[in-house]
C-alpha positions in Angstrom: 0.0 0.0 0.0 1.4 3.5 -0.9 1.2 6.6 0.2 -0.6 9.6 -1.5 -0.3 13.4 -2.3 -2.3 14.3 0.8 -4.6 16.4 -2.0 -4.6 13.5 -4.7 -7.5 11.9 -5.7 -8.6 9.1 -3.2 -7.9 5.7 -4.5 -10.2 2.7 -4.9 -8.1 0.7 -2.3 -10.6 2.3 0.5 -13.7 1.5 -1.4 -14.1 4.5 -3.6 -16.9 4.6 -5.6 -16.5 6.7 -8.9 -20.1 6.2 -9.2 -21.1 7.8 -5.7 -21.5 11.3 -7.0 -25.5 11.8 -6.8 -24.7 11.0 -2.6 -22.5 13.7 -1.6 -24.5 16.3 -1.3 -27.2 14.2 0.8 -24.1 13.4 2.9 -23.3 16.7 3.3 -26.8 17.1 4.7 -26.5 14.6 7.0 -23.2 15.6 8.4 -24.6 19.1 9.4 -27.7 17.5 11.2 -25.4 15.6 13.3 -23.0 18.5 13.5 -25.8 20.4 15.4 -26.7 17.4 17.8 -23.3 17.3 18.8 -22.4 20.6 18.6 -23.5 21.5 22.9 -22.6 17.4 24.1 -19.6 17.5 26.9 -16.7 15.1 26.3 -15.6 13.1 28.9 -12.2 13.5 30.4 -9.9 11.0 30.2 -7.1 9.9 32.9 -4.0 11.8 32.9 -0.9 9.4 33.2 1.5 8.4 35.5 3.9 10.6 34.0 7.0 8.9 36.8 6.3 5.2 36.3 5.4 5.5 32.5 8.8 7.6 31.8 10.7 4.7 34.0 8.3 2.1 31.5 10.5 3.8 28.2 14.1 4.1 29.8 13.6 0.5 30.4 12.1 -0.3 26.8 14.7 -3.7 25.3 12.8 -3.1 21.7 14.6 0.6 21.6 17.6 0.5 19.4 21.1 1.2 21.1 19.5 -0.2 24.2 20.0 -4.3 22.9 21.1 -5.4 19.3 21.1 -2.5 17.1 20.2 -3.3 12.7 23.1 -4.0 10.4 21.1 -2.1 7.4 19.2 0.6 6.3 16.8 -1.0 3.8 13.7 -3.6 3.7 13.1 -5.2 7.3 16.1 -3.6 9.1 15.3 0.4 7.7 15.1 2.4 11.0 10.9 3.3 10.0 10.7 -0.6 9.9 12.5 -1.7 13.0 10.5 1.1 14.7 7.3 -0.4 13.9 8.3 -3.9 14.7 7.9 -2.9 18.0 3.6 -3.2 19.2 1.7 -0.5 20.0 2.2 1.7 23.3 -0.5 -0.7 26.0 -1.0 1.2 29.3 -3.6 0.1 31.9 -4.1 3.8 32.3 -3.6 5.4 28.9 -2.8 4.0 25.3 0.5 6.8 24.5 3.8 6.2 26.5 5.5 10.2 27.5 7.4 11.2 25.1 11.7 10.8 26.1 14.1 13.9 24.3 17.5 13.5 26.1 19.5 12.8 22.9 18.7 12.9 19.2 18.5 9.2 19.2 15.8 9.2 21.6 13.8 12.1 20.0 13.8 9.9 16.9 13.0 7.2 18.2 9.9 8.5 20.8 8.6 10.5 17.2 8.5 7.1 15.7 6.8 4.7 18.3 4.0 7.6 18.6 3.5 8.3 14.9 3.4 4.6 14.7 0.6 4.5 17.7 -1.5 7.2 15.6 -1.2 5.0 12.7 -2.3 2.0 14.5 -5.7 3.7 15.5 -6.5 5.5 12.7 -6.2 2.3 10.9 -8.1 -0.4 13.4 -10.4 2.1 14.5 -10.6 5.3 12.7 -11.7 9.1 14.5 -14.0 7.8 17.0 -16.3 9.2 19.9 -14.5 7.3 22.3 -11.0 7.8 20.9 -11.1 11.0 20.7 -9.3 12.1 23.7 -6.7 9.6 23.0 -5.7 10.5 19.7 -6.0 14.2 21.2 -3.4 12.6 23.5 -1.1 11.2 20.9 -1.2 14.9 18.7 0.1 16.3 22.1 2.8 13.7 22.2 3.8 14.4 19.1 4.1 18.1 19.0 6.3 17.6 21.9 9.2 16.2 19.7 8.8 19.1 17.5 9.7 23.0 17.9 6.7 24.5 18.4 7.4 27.7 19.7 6.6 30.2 17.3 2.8 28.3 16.6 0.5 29.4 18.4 -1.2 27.0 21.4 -4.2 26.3 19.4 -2.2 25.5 16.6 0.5 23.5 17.5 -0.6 19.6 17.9 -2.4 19.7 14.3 1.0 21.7 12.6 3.3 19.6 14.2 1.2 15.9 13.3 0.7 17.3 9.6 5.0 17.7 9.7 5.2 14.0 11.3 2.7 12.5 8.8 5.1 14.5 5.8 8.3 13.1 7.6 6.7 9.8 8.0 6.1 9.2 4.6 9.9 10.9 2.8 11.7 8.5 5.6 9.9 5.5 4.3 11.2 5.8 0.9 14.7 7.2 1.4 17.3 5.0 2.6 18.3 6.0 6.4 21.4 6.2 8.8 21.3 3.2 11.1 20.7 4.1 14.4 23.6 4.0 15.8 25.0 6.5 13.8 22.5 9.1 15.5 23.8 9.9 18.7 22.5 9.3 22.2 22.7 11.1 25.6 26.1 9.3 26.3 27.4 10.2 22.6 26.2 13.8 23.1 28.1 14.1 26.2 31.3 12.3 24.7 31.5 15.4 22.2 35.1 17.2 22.0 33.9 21.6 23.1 34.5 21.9 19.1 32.1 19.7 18.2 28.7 21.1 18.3 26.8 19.2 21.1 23.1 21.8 20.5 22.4 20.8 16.7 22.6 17.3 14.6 21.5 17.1 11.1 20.5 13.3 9.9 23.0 12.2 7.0 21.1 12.7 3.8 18.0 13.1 5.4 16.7 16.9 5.6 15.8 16.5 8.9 17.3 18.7 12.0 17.4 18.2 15.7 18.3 21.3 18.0 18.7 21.2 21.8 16.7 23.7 23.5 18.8 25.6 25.9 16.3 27.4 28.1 13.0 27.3 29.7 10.9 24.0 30.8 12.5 22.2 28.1 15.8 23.2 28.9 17.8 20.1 27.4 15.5 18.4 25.6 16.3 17.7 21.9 13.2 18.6 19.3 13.1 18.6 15.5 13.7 22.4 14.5 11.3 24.3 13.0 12.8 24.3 9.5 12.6 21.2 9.0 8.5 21.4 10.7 8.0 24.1 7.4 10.0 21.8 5.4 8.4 18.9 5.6 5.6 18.8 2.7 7.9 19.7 0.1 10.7 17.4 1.5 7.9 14.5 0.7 7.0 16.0 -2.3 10.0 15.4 -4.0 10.2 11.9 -3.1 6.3 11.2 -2.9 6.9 9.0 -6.4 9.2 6.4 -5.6 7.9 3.6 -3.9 7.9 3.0 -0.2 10.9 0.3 0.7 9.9 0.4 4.3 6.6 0.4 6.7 3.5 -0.2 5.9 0.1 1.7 6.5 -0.9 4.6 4.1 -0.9 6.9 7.1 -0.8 10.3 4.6 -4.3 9.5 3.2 -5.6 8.2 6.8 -4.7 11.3 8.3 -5.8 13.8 5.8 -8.7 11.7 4.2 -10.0 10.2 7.1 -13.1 12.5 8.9 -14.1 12.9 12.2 -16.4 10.5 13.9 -19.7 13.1 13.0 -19.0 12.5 9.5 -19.0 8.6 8.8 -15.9 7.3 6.5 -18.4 6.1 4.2 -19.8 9.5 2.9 -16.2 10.3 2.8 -15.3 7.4 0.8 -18.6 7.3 -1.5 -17.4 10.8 -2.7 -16.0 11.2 -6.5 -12.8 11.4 -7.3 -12.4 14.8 -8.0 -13.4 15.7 -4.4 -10.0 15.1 -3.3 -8.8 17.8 -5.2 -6.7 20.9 -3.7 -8.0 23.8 -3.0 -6.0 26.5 -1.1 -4.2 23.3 0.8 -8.0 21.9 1.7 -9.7 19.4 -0.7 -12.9 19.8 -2.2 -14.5 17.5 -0.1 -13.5 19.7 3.1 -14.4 22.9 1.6 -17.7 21.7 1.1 -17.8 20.4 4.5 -17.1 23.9 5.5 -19.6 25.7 3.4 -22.4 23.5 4.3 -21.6 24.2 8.2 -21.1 28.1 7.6 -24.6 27.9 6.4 -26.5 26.3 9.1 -24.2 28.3 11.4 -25.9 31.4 9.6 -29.5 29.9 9.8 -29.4 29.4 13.2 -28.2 32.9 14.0 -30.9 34.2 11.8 -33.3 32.3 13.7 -32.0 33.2 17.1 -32.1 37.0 15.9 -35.4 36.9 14.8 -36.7 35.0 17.9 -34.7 37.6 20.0 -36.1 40.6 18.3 -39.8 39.3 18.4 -39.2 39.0 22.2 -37.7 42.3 22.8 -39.6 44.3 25.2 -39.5 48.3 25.3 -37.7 48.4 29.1 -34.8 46.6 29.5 -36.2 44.3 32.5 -34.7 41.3 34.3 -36.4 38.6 32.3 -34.9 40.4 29.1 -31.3 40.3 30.8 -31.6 36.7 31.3 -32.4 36.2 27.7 -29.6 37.8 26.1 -27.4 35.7 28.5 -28.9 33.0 27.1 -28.2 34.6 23.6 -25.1 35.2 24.1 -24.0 31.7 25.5 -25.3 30.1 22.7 -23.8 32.0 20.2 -20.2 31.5 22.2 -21.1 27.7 22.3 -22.0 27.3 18.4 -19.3 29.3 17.4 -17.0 26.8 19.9 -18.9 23.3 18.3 -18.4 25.3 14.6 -14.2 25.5 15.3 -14.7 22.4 16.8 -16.5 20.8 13.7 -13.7 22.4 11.7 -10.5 21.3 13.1 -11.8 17.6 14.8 -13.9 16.3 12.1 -13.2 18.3 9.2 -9.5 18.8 9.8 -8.8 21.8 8.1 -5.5 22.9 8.4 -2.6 25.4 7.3 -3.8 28.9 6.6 -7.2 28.2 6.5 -7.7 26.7 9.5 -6.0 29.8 11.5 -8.4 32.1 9.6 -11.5 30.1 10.8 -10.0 29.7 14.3 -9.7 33.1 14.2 -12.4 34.7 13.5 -14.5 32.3 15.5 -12.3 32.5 18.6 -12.8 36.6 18.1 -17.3 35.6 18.0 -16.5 33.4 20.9 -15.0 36.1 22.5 -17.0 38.6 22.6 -19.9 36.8 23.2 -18.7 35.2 26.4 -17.8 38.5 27.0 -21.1 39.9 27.0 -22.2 37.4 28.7 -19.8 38.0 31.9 -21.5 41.6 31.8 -24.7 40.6 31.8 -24.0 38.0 34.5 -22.9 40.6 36.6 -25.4 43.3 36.3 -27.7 40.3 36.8 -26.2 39.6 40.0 -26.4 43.3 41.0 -29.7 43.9 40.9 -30.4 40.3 42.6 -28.2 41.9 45.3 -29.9 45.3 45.6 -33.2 43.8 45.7 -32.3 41.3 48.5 -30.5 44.0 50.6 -32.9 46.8 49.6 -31.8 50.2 49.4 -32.4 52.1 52.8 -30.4 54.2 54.2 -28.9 51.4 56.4 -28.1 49.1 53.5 -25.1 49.4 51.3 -25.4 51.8 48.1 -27.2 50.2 45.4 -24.8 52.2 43.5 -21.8 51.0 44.6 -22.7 47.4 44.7 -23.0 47.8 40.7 -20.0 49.1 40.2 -18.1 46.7 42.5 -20.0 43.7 40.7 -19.2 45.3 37.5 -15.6 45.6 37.8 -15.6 42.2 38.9 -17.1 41.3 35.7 -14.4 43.5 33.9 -11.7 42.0 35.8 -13.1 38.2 34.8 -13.4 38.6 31.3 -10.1 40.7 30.9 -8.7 37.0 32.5 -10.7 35.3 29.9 -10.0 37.7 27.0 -5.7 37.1 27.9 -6.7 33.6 27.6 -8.3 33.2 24.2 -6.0 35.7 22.5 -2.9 33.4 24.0 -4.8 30.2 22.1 -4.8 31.8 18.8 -1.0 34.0 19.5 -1.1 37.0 20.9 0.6 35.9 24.1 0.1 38.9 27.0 3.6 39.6 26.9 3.4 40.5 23.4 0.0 42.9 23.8 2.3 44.0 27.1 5.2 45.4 24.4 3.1 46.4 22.2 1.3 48.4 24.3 5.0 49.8 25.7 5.4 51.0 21.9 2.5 53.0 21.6 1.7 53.5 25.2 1.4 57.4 24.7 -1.1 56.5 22.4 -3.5 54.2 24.2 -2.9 57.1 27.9 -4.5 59.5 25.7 -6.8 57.9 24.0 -8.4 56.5 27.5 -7.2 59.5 29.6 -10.8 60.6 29.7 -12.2 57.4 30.4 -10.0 56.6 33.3 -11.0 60.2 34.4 -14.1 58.9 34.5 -14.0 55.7 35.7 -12.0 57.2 39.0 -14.7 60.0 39.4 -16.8 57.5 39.8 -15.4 56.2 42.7 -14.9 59.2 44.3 -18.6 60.2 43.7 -19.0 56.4 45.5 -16.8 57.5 48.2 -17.9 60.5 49.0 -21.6 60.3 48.3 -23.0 63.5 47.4 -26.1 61.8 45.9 -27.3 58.5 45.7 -29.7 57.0 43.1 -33.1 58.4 43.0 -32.0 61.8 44.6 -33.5 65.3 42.2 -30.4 66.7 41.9 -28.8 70.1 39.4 -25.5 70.0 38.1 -25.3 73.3 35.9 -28.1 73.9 34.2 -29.4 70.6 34.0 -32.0 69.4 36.9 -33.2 66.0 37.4 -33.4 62.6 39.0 -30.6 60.4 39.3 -31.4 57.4 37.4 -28.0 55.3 37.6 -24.5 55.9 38.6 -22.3 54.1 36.1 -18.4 53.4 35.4 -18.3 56.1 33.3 -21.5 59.0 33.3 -24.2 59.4 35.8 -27.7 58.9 34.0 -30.3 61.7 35.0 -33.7 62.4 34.1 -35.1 66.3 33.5 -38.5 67.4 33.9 -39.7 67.0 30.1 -39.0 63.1 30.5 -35.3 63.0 28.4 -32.9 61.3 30.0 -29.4 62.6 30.0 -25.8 61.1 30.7 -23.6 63.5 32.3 -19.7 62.2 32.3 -18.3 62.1 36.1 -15.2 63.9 35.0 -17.9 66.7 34.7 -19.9 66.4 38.0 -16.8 65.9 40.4 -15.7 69.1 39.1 -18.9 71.2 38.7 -21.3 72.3 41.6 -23.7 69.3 42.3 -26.9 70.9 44.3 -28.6 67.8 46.2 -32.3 68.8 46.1 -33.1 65.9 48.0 -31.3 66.5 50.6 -33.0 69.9 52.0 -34.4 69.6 55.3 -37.4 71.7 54.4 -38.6 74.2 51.3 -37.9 77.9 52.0 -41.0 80.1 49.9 -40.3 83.8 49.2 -43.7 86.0 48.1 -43.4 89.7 47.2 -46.7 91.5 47.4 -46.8 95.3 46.4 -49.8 97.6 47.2 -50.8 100.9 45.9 -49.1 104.2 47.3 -52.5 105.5 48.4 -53.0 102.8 50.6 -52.8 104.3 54.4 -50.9 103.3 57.0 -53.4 101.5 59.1 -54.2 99.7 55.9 -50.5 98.6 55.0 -50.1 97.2 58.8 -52.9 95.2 58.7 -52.1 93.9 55.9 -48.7 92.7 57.1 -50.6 91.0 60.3 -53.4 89.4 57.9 -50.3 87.5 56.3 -48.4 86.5 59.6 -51.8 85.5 60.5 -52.1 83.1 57.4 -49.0 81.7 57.8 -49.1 80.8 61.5 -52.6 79.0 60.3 -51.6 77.2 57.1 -47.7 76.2 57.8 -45.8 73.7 59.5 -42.6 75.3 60.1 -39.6 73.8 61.4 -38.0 74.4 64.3 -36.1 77.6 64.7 -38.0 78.9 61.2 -40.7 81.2 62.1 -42.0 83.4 59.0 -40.9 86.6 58.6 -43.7 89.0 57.1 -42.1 92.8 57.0 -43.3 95.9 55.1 -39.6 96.0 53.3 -39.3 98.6 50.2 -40.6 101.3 48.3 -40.6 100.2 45.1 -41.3 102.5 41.8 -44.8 101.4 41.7 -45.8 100.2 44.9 -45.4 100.0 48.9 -43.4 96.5 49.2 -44.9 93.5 51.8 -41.6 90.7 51.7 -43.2 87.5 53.2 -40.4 84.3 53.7 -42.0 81.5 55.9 -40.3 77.6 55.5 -42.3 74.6 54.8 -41.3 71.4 57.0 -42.2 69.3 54.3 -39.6 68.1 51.3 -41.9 67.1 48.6 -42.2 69.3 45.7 -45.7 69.1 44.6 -47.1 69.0 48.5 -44.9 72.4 49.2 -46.7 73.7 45.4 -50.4 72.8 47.0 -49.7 74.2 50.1 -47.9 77.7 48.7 -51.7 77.8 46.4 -53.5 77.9 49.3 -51.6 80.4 51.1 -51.8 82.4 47.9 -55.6 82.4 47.7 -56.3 82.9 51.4 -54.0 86.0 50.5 -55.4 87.0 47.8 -59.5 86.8 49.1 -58.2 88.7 52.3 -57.2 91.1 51.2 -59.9 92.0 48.7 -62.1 91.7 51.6 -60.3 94.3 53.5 -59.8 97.2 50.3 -56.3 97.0 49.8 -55.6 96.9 46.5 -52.7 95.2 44.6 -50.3 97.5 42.5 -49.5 97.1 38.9 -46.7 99.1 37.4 -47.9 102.6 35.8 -46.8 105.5 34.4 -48.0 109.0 34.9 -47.3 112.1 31.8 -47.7 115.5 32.8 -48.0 117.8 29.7 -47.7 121.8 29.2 -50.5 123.3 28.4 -48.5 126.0 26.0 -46.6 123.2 24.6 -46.7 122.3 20.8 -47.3 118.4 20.6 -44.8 117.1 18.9 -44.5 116.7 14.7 -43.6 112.8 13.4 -40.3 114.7 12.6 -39.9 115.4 16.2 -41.4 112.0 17.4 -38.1 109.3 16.8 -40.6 106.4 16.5 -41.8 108.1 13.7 -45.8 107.6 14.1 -48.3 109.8 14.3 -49.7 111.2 17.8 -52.7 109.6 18.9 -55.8 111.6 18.7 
């Protein structure tokens, strides 16, 4: 059996139907109902390994060459691919993958072997299966671990690193290779003269190179470089011709052509030719794979917006809160089970697979996101409502923000955390935020301004939520007190966001807060009233006031002839109401006012209205419209 151009045609040797092409499409079908099924189901965990007594199982192994009785030859039986595979499948009580050992090149060799040839082995008696998934998730990790992976990012690394070992798999088996014991061990490492180089070892006329990593975790362990990682495809492309004179198992088609356990082999198989086709490094077969799930993935957001929308009511309520979490979790859960579909069953890879992963890890993002928000201003109002908001509780205000910033703080952690899985590792955001640091302080210099006027608002208080309150010329009831503004609402129903940079540094009148309503009337009289007349007046509105007002303590009325204005004798009335509502203060001011008013009608004294008195010349010419500036002619 030979190996295959990973994007050839599939041959005939796995059942391949030339015939099959009026099923593909149904397939397709098929795949994305199952897809969907599977897409919110929980995989189980598997046992991690006894890393100690499994390590101690490999030093030991006799079938390892330079242990025992090392091959005479490179070729047929004895080639090193061959003598590798010789040896049976890793069997652990606990786990099916031995750890991997990287003390010498030797070893590294050898470990990258007997775990390439434990992936075979699977793929070939069992295939991608529900309950081998975990282990042949196990084995890609193994894997990766001979290889330097470094500069991959996390979420990348096992399937990079697996599509190299496949490519190197495949150019070893049909190129003649050094016998074993011409590639060095720990012992030979160490027996190296200082001008030998004991950190790199490049296989004789094999393009394949081993470095020694010299810091970090893996300080000392000896990996295949990443050259010869990049290398790899067109290393077996040059040799994918010639016929394999060693190993067995067509492990290049297995691991490209062989689909995850949601899409059964046989749809895979039952495809035409021409499906396995390349297409941007993807066959045709996975591209359609792709295109089918993109559009489900749209329906079903389309459906989920339109269900959403329907539901929307006017007031963003609690029971509207707790849908959009849901919204938002299953948005961040499809777009998890669509990556998942992707790079599992599908097995995209290269370029395309980092764009997908991409841009659904950024979705996934900030939906999960959102959804930490939402979780905490759910909790926040849970908490309000359960401590209630008297003047003994805590600040319904400040237990948002506090539960807020929590929130903030939580996804930040998660935000780190998905941005390191697809390579943009903190320390790298750190440095780049050094470079244009200026940049980002002035571009949030009025949001942290903000953000820490809000906690001194919190600190020190000067009005809590549902005070009436005037900052400038605005006047109105404080709605909210957020991270950022301070919502209020004005008289004519508009609500307004004022930014707390603003109100920590403008004068902030607490209406609320008075301890009673002070009322000021004027009342102005005719000059001809008399003097008996004018004092009783004064009396008649002490005497109102001491029979209509509560006053506080300390606040009697004050009720004083005070001025001679240009069109009237002056009566200054000031009197306090112990009350603090504004509408009762209103009704009680309009019945001081009338009782005012029909008293003094009943007593003659009459209300003054401004006037003006002309006194002509009786020898005087009246004026000409020459004379007269506004130009009009005089009144007859």
């Amino acid at each position: 059996m030979s190996e295959t151009q990973p994007h050839a045609p599939m041959q005939s040797n796995l059942h391949m139907s030339r015939g099959g092409g009026s099923t593909w499409l149904t397939a397709l079908l098929v795949l994305c109902i199952l897809f969907v099924g599977r897409a919110t189901e929980s995989v189980t965990a598997c046992p991690m390994p006894d890393d100690d007594k499994a390590a101690e199982t490999v030093r030991t192994d006799r079938n390892m060459p330079g242990a025992g009785q090392r091959p005479e030859t490179q070729v047929g039986a004895k080639h090193p691919i061959a003598v590798v595979e010789k040896a049976p499948p890793s069997k652990n009580p606990n786990y099916n993958v031995r750890p991997t050992i990287l003390s010498s090149p030797r070893a590294t060799m050898w470990s990258l072997g007997r775990t390439v040839n434990d992936y075979k082995y699977i793929l070939t008696t069992e295939g991608r299966t529900r309950e081998n998934e975990r282990e042949v998730g196990w084995i890609e990790e193994e894997i990766a671990y001979c290889f330097d992976v470094e500069d991959i990012a996390p979420k990348f690394q096992d399937a990079v690193a697996t599509d190299a070992a496949v490519y190197l798999r495949a150019m070893m088996r049909r190129v003649p290779m050094p016998v074993w014991e011409t590639i060095p061990d720990a012992a030979g490492i160490a027996a190296m003269s200082s001008g030998e180089s004991r950190n790199f070892y490049r296989m004789l006329d094999v393009p394949i190179e081993l470095i020694r990593i010299q810091s970090g975790d893996r300080e000392g362990n000896w990996v295949i470089s990443k050259e010869t990682r990049d290398r790899a495809f067109r290393a077996y492309e040059r040799v994918m011709m010639e016929k394999p004179i060693a190993g067995e198992g067509d492990l290049v088609r297995l691991h490209f052509f062989e689909p995850g356990w949601l899409i059964p082999s046989f749809l895979v198989q039952d495809l035409p030719a021409w499906s396995g086709s390349s297409l941007l490094g993807q066959s045709l077969w996975q591209w359609c794979a792709t295109l089918v799930a993109l559009l489900v993935l749209f329906l079903v957001f389309a459906l989920i917006s339109l269900i959403s929308k329907h539901n929307r009511p006017k007031q963003l309520t609690q029971a509207r809160r707790f849908l959009r979490l849901i919204v938002l979790i299953l948005v961040g859960w499809l777009m998890y089970g669509f990556m998942h579909f992707l790079e599992y069953h599908v097995f995209l890879n290269g370029m395309v697979l980092e764009v997908f992963a991409v841009g659904s890890t950024v979705i996934m993002m900030v939906a999960f996101i959102g959804a930490i928000l939402t979780l905490g201003n759910i909790f926040a109002i849970m908490i309000i409502a359960v401590r209630g908001t008297d003047s003994t509780g805590m600040d319904p205000a400040l237990i948002r923000v506090m539960v807020r910033s929590f929130s903030i703080v939580i996804a930040i952690i998660l935000l780190a955390q998905m941005l390191g899985q697809i390579g943009f590792s903190p320390t790298t955001l750190l440095a780049g935020a050094g470079v244009t640091g200026l940049a980002f302080a002035l571009a949030a210099q009025d949001t942290l301004k903000n953000f820490f006027s809000s906690i001194i608002l919190l600190t020190e208080r000067p009005f809590r939520e549902g005070d009436t309150i005037c900052i400038g010329n605005d006047r109105g009831k404080v709605e909210s007190l957020g991270l950022r503004s301070t919502s209020l609402r004005i008289s004519d129903g508009n609500l307004i966001y004022l930014p707390n940079g603003e109100i920590t540094h403008g004068r902030i009148e607490n209406i609320s807060r008075r301890p009673h309503i002070r009322c000021d009337i004027k009342l102005g009289v005719t000059y001809d009233t008399s003097v008996e007349k004018l004092d009783e007046g004064v009396s008649m509105i002490r005497a109102i006031l001491e029979e209509t007002v509560v006053t506080p303590y300390g606040r009697p009325p004050r009720v004083f002839f005070s001025d001679f204005a240009d069109s009237s004798l002056v009566i200054k009335c000031t009197y306090w109401q112990s009350t603090t509502n504004y509408v009762e203060s209103l009704e009680i001011s309009q019945k001081i006012n009338l009782e005012i008013l029909n008293r003094f009608r009943k007593a003659g004294l009459d209300f003054a209205f401004p006037t003006m008195t002309l006194e002509m010349d009786e020898g005087a010419t009246p004026p000409t419209p020459e004379d007269d500036p506004t130009g009009k002619e005089p009144a007859s």
